[in-house]
N, C-alpha and C positions, 0 to 999 in steps of 0.2 A: 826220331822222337827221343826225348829223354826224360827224367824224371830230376829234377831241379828245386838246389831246396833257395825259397825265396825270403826267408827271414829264420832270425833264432833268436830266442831270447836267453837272460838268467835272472832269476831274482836274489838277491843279496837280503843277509841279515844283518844287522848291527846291533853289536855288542860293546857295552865301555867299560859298565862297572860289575864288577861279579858279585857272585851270592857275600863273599866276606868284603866288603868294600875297595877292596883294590880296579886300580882305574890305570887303562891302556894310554898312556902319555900322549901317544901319538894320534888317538882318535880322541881325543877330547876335544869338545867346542869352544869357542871365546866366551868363557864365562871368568867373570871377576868372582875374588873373593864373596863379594858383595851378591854379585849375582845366585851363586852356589847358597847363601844364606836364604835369600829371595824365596827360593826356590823348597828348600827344608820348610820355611814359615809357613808357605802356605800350603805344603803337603801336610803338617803340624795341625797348620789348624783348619783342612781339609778333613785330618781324621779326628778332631775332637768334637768338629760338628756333626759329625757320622755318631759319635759315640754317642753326644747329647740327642739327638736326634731318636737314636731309636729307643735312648731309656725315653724320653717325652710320649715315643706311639705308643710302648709298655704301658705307660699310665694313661693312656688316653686323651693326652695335651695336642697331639696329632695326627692326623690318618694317617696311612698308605706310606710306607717310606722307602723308597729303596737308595740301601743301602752300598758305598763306593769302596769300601774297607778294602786292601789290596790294588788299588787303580789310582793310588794318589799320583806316581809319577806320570801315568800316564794323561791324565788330567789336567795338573799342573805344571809341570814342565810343557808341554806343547801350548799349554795358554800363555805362558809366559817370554812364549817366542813367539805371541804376535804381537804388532802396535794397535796403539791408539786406531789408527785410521782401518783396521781389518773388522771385519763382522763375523761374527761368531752364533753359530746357528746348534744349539746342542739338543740331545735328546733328554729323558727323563732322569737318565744315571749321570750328570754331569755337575755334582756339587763340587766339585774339585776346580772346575774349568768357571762357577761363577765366583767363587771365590778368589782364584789369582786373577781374575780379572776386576776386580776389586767391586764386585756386587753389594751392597749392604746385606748384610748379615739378615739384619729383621725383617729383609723382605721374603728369603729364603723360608726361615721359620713361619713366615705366614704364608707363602706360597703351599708349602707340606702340612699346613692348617686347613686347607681348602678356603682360603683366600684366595681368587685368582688377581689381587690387586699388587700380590707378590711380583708377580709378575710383567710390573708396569714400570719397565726398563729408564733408570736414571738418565736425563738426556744427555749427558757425557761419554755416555756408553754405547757399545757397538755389538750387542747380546740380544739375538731375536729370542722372543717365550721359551720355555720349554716343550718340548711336541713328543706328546704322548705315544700316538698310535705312530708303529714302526717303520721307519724309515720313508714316513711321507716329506719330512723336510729337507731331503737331502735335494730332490728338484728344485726349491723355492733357496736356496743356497748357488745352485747351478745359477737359478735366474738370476740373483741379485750381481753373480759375479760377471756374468756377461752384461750387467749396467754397469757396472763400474769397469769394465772394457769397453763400451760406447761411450762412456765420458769424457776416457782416460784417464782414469784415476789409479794412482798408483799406492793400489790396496788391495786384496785379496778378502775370499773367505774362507774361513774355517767352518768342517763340518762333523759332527760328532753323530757316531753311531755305533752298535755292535753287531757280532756275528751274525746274529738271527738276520740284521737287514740285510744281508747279502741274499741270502735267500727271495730275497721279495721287487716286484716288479719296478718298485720306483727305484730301487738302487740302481739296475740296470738302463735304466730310461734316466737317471742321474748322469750316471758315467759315459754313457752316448752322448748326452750333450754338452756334456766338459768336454770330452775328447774334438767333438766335430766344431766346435768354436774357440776351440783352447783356450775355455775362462778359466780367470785367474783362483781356480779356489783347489782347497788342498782336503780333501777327505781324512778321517782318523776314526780306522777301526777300533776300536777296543774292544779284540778278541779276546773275552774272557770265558772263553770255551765252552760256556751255555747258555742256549735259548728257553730261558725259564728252564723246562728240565729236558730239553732236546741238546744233544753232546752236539758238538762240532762233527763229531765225523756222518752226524746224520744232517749235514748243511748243506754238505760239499766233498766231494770225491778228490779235491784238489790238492796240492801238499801242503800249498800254502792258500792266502786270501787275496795277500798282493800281488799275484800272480793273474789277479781279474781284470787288474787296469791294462791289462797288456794290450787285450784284444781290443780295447778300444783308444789304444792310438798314445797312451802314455803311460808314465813308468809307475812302476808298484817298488816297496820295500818293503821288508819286514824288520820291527825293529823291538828289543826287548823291553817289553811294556813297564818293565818294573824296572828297569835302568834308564834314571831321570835325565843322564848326561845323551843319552842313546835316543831318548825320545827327545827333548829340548834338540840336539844337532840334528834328528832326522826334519822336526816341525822348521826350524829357521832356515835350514837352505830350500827347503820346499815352499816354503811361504815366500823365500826370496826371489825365488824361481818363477814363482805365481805373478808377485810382482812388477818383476822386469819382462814381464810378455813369454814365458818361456811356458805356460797353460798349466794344465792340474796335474796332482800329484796323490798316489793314495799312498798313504802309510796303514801297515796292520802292525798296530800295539800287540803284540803276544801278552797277555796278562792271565789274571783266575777272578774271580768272583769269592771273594772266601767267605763273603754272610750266601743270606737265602737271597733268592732275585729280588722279594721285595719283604715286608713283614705281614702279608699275607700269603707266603707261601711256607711248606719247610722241605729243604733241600736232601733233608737225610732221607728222603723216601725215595731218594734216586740219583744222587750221588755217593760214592766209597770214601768213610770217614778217612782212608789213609792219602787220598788222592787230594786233600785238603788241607793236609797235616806238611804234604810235599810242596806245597804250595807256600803254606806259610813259613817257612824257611825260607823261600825266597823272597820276605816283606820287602815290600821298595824302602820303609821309610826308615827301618834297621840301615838297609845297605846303605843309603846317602850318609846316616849317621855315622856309620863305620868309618867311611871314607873320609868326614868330616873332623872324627876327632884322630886318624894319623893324622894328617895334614893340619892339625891345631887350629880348626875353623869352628870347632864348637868345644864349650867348656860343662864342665857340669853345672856352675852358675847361670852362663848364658841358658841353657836347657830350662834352668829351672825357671827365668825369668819369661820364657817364649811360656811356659803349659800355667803360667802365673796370668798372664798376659790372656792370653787363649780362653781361660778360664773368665776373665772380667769382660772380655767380647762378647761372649755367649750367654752370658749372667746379662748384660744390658741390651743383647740384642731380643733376649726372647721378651724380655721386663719392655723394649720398645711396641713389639708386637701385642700386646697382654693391652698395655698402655691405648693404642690406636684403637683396638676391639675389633669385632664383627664385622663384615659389610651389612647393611641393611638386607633385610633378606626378600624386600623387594628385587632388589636388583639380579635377582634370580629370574626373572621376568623379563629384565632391560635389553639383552644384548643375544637373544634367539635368532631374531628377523629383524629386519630393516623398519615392520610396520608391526603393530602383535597383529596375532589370528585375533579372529571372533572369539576361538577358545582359551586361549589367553585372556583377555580382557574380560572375559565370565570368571576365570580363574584370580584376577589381580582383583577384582571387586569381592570377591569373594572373600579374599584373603586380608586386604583393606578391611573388610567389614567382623574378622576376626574367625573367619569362617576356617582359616588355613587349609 
């Protein structure tokens, strides 16, 4: 008898661009000029809808916000390395990921209105709702990609989620059935080190998160959430890979969270202001800049024209929303059950009759 080792793993991390914008020549992706701009723009106006956004729930123009300040690359660079033909399944934190994927703005703003009509995806687009409750949509991502493996269609999905889902039952009943049908879809943590105000080291004992895809049959990375070049080359050879039949892939965004989880919480009652202070030093959207003007890819003019720019988007997208108004507040009624209750229909007469 002996004792026989039958498998080993390692999980790798990828690094491109550091805290002062210097970028490793040799691990950079195929990105044009053009592309690297792409990519700035809508990390740019990723974080100016974040800014407008929370001054709007301060005044009361919207509920509930949670904010993505610190998570632009991680956001936008991995949206930007999917196609057209890929489906994109994101959770609550992903204004970054509807935005490079070229969402209208004013539906955004009404969706964080408690409009759910925000949410009624352009048909050009390949952007399932946003889903609240954690980590239930990571299964119905698994499912759509083993349809578009019964087709053959040569397309992938992307799935967005953070640390806390790792914790939870549908991640792992996700990643089982990626692994056991090798669908084409590519998970994307955005570990930003807390669940509301539960730290990462009370999630998981592990060193890492992409070290989880192991045990079920495919590869894990970790990749530095805040290096756009590092997330972009981790999301396109993964999504390439999803593609060409080669199954799923999880990537873990290393990033921080630097608002509250949402603007109903506040964070200082359990996180250490220096622990955020360490963070913000490493902003993705400094670095990119850095990088950008050695390389003479951004000027101070151009700069000025993007936040000039950014600024008359979010000026006419919130004035679009304002514009359309309210949904009926019937329709509060409409879309419960397939048929109303009895109690329902006491309730819509009631309300009809001004009864509210």
């Amino acid at each position: 008898m002996a004792e026989k080792t039958i498998e080993t793993f390692e999980v790798k991390r990828l690094e491109i661009l550091d805290d002062e914008g210097n970028a490793d020549k040799a691990l950079m992706p195929s990105l044009t000029a053009g592309g690297i701009r792409n990519i700035y723009e809508g990390m740019l106006l990723a974080r100016a809808f974040d800014e407008r956004a929370l001054s709007l729930q301060r005044e009361g123009r919207l509920g509930t916000y949670a904010s993505i300040r610190g998570q632009e690359a991680a956001q936008v660079a991995s949206a930007l390395a999917a196609e057209k033909s890929d489906w994109i399944f994101p959770s609550f934190r992903e204004t970054g990921v509807h935005i490079a994927a070229g969402y209208p703005v004013h539906q955004l703003f009404q969706y964080w209105s408690g409009d759910e009509r925000g949410m009624r995806c352009p048909d050009d687009l390949n952007v399932f709702p946003v889903c609240i409750p954690v980590s239930t949509h990571l299964p119905h991502a698994v499912g759509a990609a083993i349809a578009m493996k019964l087709k053959k269609q040569k397309s992938a999905a992307i799935v967005y989620f953070g640390d806390g889902a790792t914790s939870k039952g549908d991640f792992h009943e996700a990643f089982n059935m990626a692994g056991v049908f090798r669908a084409p879809v590519v998970f994307i943590c955005q570990n930003n080190q807390w669940a509301i105000s539960v730290p990462l080291s009370r999630q998981t004992a592990a060193k890492t998160l992409a070290q989880k895809a192991l045990a079920y049959g495919f590869s894990g990375i970790q990749a530095d959430g805040n290096d756009a070049f590092a997330v972009y080359r981790a999301a396109s050879e993964a999504l390439y890979k999803a593609r060409e039949g080669g199954g799923p892939s999880f990537i873990e965004c290393q990033t921080y969270r630097i608002s509250d989880h949402t603007t109903a919480d506040d964070s200082s009652r359990y996180r250490p202001a220096g622990e955020v202070e360490y963070w913000k030093a490493k902003d993705p959207l400094k670095r990119l800049k850095s990088y950008m003007e050695k390389e003479g890819l951004l000027t101070e003019d151009y700069q000025k024209q993007l936040e000039g720019k950014n600024e008359r988007t979010l000026d006419e997208a919130f004035r679009e929303m304002e514009r359309i108004g309210p949904p009926p507040p019937s329709e509060m009624f409409a879309y419960t059950f397939r048929q109303p209750s009895r109690r329902q229909e006491i309730e819509m007469r009631s309300f009809a009759d001004g009864g509210g």
